[in-house]
N, C-alpha and C positions, 0 to 999 in steps of 0.2 A: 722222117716226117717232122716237119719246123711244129713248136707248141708254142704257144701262149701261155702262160701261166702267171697267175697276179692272184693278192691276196687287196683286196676291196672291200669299202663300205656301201651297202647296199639301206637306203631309206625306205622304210616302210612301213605304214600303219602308226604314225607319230613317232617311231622310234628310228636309231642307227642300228645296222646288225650286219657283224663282220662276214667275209664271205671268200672262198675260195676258189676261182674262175680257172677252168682250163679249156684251151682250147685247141683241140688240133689243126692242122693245117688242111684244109679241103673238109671241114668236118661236115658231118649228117645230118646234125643234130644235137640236140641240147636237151640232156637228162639233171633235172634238180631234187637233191638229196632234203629229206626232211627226215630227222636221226629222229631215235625214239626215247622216251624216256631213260631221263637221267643221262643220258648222253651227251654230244656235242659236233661241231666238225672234224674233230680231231679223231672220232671213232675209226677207229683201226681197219672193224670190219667194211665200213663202208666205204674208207678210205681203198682198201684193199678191190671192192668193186668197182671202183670210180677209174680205179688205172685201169681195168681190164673194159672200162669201155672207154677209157682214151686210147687206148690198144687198135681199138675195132673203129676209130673214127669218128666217134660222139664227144661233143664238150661234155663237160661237169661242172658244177657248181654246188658245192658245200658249204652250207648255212648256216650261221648257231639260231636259233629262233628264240632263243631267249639273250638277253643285253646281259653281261657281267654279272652287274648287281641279280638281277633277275635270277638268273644263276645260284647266285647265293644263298638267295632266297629260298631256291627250289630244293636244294642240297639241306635244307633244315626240315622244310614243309613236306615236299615232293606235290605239290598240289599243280603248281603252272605246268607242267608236263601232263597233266589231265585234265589240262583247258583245252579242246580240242577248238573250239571257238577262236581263241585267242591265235594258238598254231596257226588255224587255217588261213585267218585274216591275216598274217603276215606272211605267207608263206603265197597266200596271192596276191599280196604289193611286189613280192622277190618275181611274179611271174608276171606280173605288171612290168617292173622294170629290165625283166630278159627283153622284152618286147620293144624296148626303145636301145636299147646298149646296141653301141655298134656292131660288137665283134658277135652279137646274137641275135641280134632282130630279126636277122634273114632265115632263122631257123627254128624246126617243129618241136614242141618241148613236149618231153617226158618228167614223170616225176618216180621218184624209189624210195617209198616209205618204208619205213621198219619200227616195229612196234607203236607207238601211238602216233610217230608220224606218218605211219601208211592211213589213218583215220584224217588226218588233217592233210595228206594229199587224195584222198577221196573228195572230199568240201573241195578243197580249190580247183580239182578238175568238172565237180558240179557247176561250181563259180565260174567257171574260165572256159568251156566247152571246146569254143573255134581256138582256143590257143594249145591248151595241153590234149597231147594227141593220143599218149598211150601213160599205163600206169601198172608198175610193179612194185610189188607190197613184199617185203622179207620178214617170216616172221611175225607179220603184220597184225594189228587189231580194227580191222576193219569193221566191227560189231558197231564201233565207238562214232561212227558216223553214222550214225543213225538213217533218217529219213532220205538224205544225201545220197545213199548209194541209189533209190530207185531214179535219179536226177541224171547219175554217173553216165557218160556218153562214150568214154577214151575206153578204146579195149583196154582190159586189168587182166595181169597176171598176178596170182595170189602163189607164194612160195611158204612154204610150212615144213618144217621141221618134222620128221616119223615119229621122230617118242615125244615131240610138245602136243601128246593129245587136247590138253586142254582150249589149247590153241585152234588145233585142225577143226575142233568142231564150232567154235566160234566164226572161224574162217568159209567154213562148211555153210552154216547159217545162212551168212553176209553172200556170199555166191548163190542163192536161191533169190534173195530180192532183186541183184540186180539182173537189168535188163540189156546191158551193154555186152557184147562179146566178151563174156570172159573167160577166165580155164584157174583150178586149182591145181597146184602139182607137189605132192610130198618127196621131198628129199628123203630117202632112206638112212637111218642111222643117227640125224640128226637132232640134236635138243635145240631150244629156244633159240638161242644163240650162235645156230653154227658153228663150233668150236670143234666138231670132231673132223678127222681128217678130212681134207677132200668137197665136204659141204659145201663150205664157203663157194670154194671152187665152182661149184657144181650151180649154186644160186651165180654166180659173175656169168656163167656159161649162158645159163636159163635168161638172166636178164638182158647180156648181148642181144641175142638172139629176138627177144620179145621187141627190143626199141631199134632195132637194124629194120625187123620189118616195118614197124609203122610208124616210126618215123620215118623213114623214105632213105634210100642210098645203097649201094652196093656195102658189102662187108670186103673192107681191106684183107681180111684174112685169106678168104674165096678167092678174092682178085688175084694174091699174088700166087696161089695155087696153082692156075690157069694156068 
């Protein structure tokens, strides 16, 4: 299966913000990463999910949401990573501009939060309704979008870690307001971060699976079973 793959600047919200495009050949769909505090596109773990849904026949795209400098800034303060305001604005100019790019126009977009940027792809799917179709949160602090989730339209899969209780029940919360299809599912054995064996895994599985169905398409995996 031929890929696309490009590293791109993406304009949004007054700013430049680098970005990471893949796309497969025939694909289904287009899932946009919004990392979580302190992070970036370079994150390992979400990198590690973003192949396993180009696997399955969905683009990806990996965003820093902060510029360089901003960056720097946030690595002394840690404050811009809990601008959930600022996130979400730029993170729906990025879903603004999937909307016009060629190689993505034609296609239903998902978003994959993890930790504060599951809160700033809650906002942008509030923002964005008829564009973003489905939302899975790793991890996620979906508390943090406050008023936003009862807005929320895109079924949400919330994925949570076993022993990040403090999380689960945060998580727990945020899944009582909203009103949109959604499901909470705990990884067993898991802390915050996914790190013990297999987790990861186990969220790449859950997340396939979640944006195979609503975004629209057969699963390459299924197909060649047959």
């Amino acid at each position: 299966m031929a890929t696309l793959t490009a590293t791109t600047a993406v304009p949004t919200a007054g700013v430049v913000l680098d970005a990471d495009l893949t796309v497969p050949d025939a694909a289904t769909g287009v899932v946009l990463f919004a990392h979580g505090s302190g992070s970036s596109r370079h994150s390992p773990r979400n990198r590690a999910v973003a192949t396993t849904l180009n696997e399955r026949g969905l683009a990806t795209v990996l965003v820093d949401l902060l510029t360089a400098e901003e960056e720097r800034v946030d690595a002394r303060t840690a404050q811009l990573r809990f601008d959930i305001g600022l996130l979400a604005q730029r993170l729906t100019g990025v879903v603004d501009w999937l909307g016009s790019h060629p190689d993505t126009a034609r296609h239903d977009i998902g978003l994959f939060g993890s930790s504060t940027g599951a809160a700033a792809a809650l906002v942008t799917a509030a923002r964005r309704p008829e564009a973003v179709r489905a939302v899975v949160s790793r991890g996620g602090r979906p508390d943090l979008a406050a008023d936003a989730l009862t807005e929320v339209t895109a079924p949400t899969l919330l994925v949570v870690g076993g022993l990040d209780t403090q999380v689960q029940a945060l998580n727990a919360h945020a899944l009582s307001a909203m009103a949109t299809p959604a499901e909470l599912i705990i990884v067993a054995g898991a802390t915050h971060l996914f790190e013990e064996e297999g987790t990861l895994e186990q969220v790449a599985e859950l997340a396939s699976q979640w944006f195979i169905v609503h975004l629209g398409g057969p699963d390459p995996a299924s197909a060649e079973s047959r």
